[in-house]
TIDRENBA-496560 format. One record per residue (C-alpha): residue in three letters; residue number from 1; x, y, z. Coordinates in nm, 3 decimals. Layout:
# residues N
@residu=ala	num=NUM	xx=X	yy=Y	zz=Z
...
//
This chain:
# residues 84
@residu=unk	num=1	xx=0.000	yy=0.000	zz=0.000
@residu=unk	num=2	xx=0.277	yy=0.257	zz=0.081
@residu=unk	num=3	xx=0.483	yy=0.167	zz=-0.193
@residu=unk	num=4	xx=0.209	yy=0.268	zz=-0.397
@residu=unk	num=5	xx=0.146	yy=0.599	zz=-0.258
@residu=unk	num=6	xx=0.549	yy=0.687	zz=-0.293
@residu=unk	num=7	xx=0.488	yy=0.555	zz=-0.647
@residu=unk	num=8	xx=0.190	yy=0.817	zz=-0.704
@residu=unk	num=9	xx=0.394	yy=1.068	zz=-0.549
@residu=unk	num=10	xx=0.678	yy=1.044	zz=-0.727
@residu=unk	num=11	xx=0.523	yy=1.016	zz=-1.041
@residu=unk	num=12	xx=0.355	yy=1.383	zz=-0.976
@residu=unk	num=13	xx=0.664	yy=1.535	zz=-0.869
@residu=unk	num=14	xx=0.801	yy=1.428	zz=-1.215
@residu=unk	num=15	xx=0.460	yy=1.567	zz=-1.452
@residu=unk	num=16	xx=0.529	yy=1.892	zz=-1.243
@residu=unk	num=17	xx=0.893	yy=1.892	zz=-1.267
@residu=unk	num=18	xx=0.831	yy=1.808	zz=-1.651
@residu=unk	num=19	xx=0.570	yy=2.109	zz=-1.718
@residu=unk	num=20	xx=0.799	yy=2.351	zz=-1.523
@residu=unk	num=21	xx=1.108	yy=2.283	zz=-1.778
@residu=unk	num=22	xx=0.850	yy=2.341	zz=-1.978
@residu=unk	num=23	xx=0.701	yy=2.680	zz=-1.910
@residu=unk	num=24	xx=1.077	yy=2.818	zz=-1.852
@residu=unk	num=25	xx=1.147	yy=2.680	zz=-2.211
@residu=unk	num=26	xx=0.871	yy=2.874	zz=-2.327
@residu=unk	num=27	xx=0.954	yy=3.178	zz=-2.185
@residu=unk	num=28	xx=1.301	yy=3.135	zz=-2.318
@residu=unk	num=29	xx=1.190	yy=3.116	zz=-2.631
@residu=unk	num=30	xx=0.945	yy=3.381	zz=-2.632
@residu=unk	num=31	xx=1.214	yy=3.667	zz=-2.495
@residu=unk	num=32	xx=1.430	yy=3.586	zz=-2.757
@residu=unk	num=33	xx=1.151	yy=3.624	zz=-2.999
@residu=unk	num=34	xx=1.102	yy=3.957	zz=-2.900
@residu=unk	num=35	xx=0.770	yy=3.897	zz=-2.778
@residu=unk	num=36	xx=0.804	yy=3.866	zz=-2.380
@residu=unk	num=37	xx=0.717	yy=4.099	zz=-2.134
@residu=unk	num=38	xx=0.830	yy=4.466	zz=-2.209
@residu=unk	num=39	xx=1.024	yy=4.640	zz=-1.928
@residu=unk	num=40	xx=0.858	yy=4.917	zz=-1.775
@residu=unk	num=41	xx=1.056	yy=5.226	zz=-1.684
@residu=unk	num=42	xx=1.041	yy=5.269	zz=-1.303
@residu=unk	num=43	xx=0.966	yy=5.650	zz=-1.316
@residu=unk	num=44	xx=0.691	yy=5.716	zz=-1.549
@residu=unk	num=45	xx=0.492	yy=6.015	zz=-1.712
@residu=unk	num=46	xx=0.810	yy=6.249	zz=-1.693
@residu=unk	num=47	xx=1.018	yy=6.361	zz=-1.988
@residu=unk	num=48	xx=1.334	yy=6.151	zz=-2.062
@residu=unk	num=49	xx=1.645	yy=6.311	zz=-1.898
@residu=unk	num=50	xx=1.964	yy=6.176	zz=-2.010
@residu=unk	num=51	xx=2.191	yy=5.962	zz=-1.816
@residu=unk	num=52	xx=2.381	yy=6.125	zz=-1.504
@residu=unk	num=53	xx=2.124	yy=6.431	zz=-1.517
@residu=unk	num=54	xx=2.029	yy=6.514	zz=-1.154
@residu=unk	num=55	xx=1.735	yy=6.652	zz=-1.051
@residu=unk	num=56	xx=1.599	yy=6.801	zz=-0.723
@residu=unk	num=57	xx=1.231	yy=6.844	zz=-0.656
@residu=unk	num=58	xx=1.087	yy=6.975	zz=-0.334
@residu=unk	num=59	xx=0.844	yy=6.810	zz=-0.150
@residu=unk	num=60	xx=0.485	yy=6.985	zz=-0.041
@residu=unk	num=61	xx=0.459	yy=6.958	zz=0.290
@residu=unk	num=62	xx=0.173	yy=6.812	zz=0.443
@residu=unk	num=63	xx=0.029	yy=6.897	zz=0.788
@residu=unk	num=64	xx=-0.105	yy=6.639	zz=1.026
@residu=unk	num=65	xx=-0.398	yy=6.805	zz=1.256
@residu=unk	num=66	xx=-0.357	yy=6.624	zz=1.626
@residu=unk	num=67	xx=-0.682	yy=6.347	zz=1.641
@residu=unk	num=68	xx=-0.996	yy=6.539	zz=1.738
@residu=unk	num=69	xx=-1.053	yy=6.556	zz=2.175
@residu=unk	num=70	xx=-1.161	yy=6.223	zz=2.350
@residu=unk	num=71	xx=-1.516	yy=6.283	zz=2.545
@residu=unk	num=72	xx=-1.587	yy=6.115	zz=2.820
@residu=unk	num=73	xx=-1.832	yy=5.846	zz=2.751
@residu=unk	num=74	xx=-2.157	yy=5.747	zz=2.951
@residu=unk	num=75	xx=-2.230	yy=5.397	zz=3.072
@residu=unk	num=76	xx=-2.418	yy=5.221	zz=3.319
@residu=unk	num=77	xx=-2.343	yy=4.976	zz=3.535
@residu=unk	num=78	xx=-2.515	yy=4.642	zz=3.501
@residu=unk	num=79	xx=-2.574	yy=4.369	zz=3.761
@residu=unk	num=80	xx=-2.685	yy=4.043	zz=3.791
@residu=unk	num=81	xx=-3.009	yy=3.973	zz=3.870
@residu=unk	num=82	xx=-3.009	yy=3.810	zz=4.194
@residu=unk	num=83	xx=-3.107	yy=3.417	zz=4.212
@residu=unk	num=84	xx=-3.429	yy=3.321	zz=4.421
//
């Protein structure tokens, strides 16, 4: 019985080992095609500066209001009803 479990089991670690080769082929393939995923720049919707061009922008600064007054709260006090 165990020795066909371990059989089961090792025969889906090689279908999935087997597809993986697979899919990394694939991409391979495709990047040399020209056809993989594009590279997105990390900055966009600014104009292109050219390498070693430096540029300092200042920052708005943003106020933080202190959180609004705690008020006291009401409650009651609730007891158990007595047992007869």
């Amino acid at each position: 019985m165990y020795l066909l479990a371990a059989n089961n089991t090792l025969r889906t670690i090689l279908i999935l080992l087997v597809l993986w080769q697979l899919l990394r082929l694939w991409v391979k393939v495709r990047e040399r095609r020209g056809k993989g995923p594009k590279q997105a720049p990390r900055w966009t919707g600014g104009p292109a500066r050219p390498m070693g061009d430096i540029r300092i922008e200042k920052l708005e600064e943003t106020r933080h209001s202190p959180p609004p007054q705690a008020e006291d709260a009401d409650f009651e006090v609730i007891k158990d009803k007595p047992e007869n």
